[in-house]
RODO-2510 file (C-alpha; in nm, 4 decimals, decimal comma):
residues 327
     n   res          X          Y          Z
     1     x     9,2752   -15,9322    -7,3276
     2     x     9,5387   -16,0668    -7,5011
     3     x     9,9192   -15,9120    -7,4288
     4     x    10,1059   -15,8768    -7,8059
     5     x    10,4562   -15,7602    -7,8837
     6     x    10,3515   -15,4940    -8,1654
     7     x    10,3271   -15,0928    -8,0944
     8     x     9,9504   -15,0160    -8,0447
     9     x     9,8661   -14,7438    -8,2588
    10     x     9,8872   -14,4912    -8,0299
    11     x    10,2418   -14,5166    -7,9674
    12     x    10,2714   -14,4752    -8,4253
    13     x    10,3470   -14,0828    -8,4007
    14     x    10,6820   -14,1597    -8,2353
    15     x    10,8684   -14,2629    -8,5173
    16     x    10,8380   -13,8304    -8,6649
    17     x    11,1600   -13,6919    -8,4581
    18     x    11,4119   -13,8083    -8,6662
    19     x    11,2796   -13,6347    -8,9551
    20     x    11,2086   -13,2956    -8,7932
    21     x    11,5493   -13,2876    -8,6817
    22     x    11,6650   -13,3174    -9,0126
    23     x    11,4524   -13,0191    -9,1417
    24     x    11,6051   -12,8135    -8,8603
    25     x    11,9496   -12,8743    -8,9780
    26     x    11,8973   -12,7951    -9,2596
    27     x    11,6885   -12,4365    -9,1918
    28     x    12,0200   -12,4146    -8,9814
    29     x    12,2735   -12,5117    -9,2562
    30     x    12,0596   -12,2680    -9,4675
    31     x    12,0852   -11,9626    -9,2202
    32     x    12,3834   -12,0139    -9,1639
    33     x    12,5051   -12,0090    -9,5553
    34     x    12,2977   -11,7012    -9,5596
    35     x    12,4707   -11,5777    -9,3027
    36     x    12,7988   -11,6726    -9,4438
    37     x    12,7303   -11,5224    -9,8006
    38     x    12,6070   -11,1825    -9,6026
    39     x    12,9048   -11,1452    -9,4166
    40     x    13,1121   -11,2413    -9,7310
    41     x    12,8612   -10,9399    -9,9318
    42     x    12,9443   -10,7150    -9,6471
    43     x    13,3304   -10,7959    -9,6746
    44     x    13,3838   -10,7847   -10,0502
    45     x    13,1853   -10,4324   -10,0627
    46     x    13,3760   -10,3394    -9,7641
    47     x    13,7172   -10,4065    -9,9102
    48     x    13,5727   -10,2444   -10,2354
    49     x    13,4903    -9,9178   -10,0602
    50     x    13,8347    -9,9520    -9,8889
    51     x    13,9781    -9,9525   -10,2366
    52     x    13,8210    -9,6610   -10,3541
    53     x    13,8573    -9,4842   -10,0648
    54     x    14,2359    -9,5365   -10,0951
    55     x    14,2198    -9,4430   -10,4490
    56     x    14,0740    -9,1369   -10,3798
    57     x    14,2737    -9,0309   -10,1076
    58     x    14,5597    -9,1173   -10,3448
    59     x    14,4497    -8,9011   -10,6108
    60     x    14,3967    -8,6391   -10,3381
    61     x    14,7592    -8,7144   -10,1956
    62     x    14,8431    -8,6866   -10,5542
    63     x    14,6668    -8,3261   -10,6511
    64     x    14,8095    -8,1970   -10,2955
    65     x    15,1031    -8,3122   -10,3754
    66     x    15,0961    -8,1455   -10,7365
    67     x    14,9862    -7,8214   -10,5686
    68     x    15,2358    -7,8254   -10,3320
    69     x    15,5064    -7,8375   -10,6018
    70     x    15,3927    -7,5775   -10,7797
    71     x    15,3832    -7,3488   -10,4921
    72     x    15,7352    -7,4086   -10,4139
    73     x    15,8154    -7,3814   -10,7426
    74     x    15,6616    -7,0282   -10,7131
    75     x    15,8036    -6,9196   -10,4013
    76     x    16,1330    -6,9860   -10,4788
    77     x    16,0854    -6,7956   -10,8377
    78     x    15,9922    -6,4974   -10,6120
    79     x    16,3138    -6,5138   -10,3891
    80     x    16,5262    -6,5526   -10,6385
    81     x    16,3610    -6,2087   -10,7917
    82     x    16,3970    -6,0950   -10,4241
    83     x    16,7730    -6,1683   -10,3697
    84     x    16,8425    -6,0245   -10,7424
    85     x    16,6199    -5,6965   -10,6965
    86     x    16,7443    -5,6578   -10,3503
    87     x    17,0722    -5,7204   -10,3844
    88     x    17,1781    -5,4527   -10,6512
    89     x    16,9646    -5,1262   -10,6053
    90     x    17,0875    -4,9954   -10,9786
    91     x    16,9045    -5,2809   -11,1321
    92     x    16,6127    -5,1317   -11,0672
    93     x    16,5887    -4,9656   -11,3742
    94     x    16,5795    -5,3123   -11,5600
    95     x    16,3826    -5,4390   -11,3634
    96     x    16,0855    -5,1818   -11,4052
    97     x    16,1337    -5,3118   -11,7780
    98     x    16,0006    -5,6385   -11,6607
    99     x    15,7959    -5,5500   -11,3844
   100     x    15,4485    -5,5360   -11,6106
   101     x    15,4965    -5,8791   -11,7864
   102     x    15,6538    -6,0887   -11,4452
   103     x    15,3445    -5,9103   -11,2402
   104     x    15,0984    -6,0010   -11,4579
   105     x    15,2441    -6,3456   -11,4880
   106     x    15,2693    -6,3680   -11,0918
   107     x    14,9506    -6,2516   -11,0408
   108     x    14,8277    -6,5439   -11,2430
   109     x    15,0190    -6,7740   -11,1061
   110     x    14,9048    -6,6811   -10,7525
   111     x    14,5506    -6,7533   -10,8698
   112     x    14,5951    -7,0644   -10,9357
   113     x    14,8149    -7,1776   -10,6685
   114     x    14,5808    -7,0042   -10,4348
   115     x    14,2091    -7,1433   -10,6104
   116     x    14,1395    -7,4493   -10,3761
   117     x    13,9353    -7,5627   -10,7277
   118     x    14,1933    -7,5822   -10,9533
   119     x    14,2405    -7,8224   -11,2209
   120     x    14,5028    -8,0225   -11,3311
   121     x    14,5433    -7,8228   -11,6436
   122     x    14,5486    -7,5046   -11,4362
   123     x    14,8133    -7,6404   -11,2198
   124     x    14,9928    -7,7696   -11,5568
   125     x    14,9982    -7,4104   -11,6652
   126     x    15,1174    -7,2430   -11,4047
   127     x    15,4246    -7,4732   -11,3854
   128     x    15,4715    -7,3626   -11,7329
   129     x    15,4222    -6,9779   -11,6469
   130     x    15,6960    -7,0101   -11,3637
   131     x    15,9233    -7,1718   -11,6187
   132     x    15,9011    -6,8946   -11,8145
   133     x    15,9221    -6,6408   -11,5259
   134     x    16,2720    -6,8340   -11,4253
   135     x    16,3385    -6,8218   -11,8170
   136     x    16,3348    -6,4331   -11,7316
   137     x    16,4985    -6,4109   -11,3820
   138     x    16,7871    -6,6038   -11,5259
   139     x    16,8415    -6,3550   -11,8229
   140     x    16,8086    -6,1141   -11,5087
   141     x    17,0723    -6,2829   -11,3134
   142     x    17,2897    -6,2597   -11,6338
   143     x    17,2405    -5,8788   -11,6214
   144     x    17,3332    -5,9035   -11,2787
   145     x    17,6328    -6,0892   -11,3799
   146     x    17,7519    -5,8035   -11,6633
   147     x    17,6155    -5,5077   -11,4660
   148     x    17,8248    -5,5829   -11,1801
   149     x    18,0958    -5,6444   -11,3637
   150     x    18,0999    -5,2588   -11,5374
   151     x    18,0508    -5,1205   -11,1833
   152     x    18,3585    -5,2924   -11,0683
   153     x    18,5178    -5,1192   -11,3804
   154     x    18,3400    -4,8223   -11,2827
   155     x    18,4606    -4,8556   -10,9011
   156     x    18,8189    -4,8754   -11,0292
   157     x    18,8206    -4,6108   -11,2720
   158     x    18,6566    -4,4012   -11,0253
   159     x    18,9099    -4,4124   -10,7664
   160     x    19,1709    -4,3872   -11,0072
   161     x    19,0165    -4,0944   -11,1199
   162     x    18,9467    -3,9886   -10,7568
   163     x    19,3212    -4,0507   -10,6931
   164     x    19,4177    -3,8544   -11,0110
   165     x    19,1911    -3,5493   -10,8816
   166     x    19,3328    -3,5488   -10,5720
   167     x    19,7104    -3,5796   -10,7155
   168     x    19,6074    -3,2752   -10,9252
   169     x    19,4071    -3,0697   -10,6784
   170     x    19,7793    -3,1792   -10,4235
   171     x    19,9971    -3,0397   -10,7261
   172     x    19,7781    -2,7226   -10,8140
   173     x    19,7414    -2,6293   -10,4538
   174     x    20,1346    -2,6315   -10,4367
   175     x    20,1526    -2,4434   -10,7660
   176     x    19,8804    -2,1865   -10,6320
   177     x    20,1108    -2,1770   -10,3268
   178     x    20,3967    -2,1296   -10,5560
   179     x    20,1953    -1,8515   -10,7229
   180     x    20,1237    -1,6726   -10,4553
   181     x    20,4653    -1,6898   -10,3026
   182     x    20,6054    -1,5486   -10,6219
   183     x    20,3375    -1,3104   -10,6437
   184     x    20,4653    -1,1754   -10,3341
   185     x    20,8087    -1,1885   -10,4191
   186     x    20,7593    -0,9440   -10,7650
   187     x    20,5244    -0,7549   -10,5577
   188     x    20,8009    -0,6887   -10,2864
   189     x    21,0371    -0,6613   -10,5430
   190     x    20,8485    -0,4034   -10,7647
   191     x    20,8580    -0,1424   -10,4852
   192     x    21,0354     0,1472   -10,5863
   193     x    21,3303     0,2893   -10,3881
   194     x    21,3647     0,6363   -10,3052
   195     x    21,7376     0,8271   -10,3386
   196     x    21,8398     1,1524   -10,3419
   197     x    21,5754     1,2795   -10,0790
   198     x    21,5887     1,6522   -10,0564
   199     x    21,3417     1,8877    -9,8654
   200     x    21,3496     2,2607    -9,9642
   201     x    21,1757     2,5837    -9,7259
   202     x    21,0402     2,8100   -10,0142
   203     x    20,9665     3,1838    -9,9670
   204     x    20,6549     3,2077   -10,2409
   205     x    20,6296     3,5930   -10,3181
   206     x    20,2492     3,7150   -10,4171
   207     x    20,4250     3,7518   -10,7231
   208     x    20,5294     3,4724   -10,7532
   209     x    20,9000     3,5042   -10,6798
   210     x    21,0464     3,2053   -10,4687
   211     x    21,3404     3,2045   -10,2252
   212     x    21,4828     2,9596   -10,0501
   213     x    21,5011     2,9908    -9,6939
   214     x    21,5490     2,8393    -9,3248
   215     x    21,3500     3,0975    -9,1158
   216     x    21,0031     2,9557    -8,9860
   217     x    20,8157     3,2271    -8,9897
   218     x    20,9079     3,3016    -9,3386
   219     x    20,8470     2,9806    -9,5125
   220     x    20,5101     2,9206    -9,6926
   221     x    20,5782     2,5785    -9,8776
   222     x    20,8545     2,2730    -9,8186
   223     x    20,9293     2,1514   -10,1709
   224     x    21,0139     1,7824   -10,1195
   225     x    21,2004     1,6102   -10,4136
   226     x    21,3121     1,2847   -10,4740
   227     x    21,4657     1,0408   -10,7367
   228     x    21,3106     0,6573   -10,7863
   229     x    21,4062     0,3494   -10,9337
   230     x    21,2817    -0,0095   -10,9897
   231     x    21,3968    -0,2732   -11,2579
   232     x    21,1612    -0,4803   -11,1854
   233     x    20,8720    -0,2605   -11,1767
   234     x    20,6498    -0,2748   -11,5567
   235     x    20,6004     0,0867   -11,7140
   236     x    20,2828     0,2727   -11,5996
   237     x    20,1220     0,4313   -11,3436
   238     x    20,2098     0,4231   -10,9646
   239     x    20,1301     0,5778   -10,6516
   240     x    20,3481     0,7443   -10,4159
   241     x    20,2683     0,8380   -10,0519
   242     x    20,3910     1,1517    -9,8872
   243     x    20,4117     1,2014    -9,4524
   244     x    20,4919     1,5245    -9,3812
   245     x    20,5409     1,5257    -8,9600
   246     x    20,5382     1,8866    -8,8134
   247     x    20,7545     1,9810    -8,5305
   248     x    20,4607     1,8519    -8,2674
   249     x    20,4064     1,5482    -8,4060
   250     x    20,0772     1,6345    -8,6127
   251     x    20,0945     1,5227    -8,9678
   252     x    20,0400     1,7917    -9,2275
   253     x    19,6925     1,7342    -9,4044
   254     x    19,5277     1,8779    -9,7279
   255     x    19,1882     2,0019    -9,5670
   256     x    19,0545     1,9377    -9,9781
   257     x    19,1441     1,5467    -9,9069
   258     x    19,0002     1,5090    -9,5701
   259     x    19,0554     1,2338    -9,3715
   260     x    19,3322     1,0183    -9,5943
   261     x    19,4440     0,7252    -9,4536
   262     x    19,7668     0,4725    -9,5761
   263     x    19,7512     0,1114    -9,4386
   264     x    20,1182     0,0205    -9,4775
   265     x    20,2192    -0,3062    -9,4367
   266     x    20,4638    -0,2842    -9,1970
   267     x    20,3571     0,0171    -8,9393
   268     x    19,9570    -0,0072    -8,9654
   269     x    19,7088     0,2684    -9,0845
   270     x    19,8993     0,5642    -9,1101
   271     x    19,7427     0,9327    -9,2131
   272     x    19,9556     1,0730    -9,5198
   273     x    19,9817     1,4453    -9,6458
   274     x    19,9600     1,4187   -10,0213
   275     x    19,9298     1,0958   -10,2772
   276     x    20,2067     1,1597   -10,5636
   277     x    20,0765     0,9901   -10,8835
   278     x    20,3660     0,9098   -11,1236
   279     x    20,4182     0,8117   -11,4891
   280     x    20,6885     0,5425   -11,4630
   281     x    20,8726     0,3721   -11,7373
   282     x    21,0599     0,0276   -11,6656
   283     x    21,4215     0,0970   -11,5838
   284     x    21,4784     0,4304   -11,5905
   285     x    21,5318     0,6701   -11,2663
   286     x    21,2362     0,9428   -11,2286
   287     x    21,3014     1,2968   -11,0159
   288     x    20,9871     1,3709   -10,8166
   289     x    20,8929     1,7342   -10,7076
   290     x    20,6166     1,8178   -10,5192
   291     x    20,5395     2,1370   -10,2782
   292     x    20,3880     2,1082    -9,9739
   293     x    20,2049     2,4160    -9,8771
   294     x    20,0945     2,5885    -9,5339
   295     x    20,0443     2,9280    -9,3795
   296     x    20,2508     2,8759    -9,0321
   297     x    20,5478     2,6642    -9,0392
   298     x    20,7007     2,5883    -8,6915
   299     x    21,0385     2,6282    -8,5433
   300     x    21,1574     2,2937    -8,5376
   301     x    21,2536     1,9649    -8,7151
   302     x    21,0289     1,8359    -9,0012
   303     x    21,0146     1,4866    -9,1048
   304     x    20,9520     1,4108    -9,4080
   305     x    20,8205     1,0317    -9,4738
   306     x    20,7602     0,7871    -9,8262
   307     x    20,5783     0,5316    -9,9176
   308     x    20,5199     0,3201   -10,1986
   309     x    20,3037    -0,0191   -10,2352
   310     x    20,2754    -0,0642    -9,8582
   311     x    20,6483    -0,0172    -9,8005
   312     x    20,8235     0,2919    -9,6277
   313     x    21,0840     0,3598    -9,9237
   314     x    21,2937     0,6968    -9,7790
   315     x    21,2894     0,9435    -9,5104
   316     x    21,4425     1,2887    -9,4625
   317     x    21,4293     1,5481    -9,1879
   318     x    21,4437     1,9459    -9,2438
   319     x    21,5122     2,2019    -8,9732
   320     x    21,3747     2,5427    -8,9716
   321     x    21,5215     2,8020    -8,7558
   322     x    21,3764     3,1039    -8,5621
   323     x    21,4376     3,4137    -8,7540
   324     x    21,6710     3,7148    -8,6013
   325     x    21,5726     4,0715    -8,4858
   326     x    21,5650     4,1332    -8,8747
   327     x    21,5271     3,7679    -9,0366
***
């Protein structure tokens, strides 16, 4: 057998590698662009969904955000009706005039702020409403402003007036005082005095004869007489008081009158024997007569006491003797 140089064709096949390896590249190269272009797919729609996603939570920022203002806008609406309301208790009269149209309006308002739903329109027109609800707290506030004011006025004139009053009520309790004090002093001074004092021991005869006389047992009636005199005193009626003090100290009483008691204004209650009333005219000096009757008459000293308005205005004393073997 003969040796040769050339391949035998078994050993043919071995040329193939080269060629598979270039198919396996490129299956490589293509996998790998695949690859490539997925990941690229995956980024793009990633960084797409990262921009909506940002969008969105922008336009959510945005709508919070919006909601948010109008709520403070609200809230501070309502303290500024808080601080004017509260603030001055006699505006709540005007604001009762109000109170149907800004509750409604804040009721509204409230809604909104409060619906988690709410559109931008909605929101829109509630920042309108609460401009108009400021619109109405600042004509308020202006109310405020003038109604304050008047008070002030009002304080002032009030404590002027108060100030006045009491001025007046100072004067008029001096005058009163004054009044009084005069009062007094033409009271005082219209007290009668009582001059010429005279007591006379009557014998009264059954018929009628009289005769004067000093003997106890014979004297039935003490005539006391007496002049008076004011110029101070006005014309008319008056009042004269008359003590008649027996011998033993016991006052002389009119059984008819009872009990009659005198509150003098110097010596207390005093029991009198007979009230003397008396037509007086201004100026002029009256005589007064009047009999003082009894059964028994004592031996002994009689005093004989008068009063007028309070006062003790004369006194007198009369004796009467024991009578003689024939008196």
């Amino acid at each position: 057998m003969t040796n040769t140089n050339y391949p035998s064709a078994t050993n043919a096949p071995q040329s193939q590698p080269p060629k598979n390896k270039n198919i396996k590249n490129l299956v490589i190269g293509l996998l790998a662009a695949g690859l490539l272009g997925t990941w690229g797919y995956f980024l793009y729609d990633k960084n797409k969904s990262g921009e909506k996603l940002q969008i969105t939570q922008t336009q959510a920022n945005n709508y919070m955000s919006q909601r948010d203002s109008v709520r403070m806008m609200y809230d501070e609406a309502e303290i500024r009706l808080d601080s004017i309301t509260g603030a001055n208790n006699n505006l709540q009269g005007e604001k009762s005039s109000l109170q149907k149209d800004i509750e409604a309006r804040k009721v509204e308002i409230r809604k909104i702020i409060n619906d988690k739903n709410a559109t931008q329109a909605q929101l829109a027109k509630a920042k309108t409403m609460i401009a108009d609800l400021n619109g109405k707290i600042s004509s308020l506030e202006a109310d405020v402003t003038r109604l304050t004011g008047e008070n002030q006025e009002l304080n002032t004139a009030n404590t002027s007036l108060k100030e006045e009053k009491t001025t007046l009520e100072t004067n008029l309790q001096a005058t009163k005082t004054e009044k009084e004090n005069l009062e007094k002093t033409v009271d005082v001074a219209s007290t009668f005095s009582a001059s010429n004092i005279q007591v006379t021991p009557i014998n009264e005869k059954k018929s009628g004869k009289e005769k004067s006389t000093t003997t106890a047992k014979r004297v039935n009636k003490l005539v006391v007489s007496f002049d008076v005199e004011n110029r101070i005193a006005k014309s008319g009626a008056a009042d004269m008081y008359l003590i008649v003090t027996d011998p033993n100290g016991q006052v002389i009483t009119d059984p008819a009158l009872g009990s009659s008691t005198l509150n003098t204004r110097t010596d207390g209650d005093k029991a009198f024997t007979a009230k003397v009333a008396i037509d007086y005219t201004q100026g002029e000096r009256k005589n007064i007569q009047f009999p003082i009757h009894q059964s028994d008459f004592h031996t002994g000293d009689y005093k004989i006491e008068i009063y007028h308005n309070g006062f003790k205005i004369g006194e007198g004393v009369r004796s009467l003797k024991k009578g003689g073997l024939f008196g």
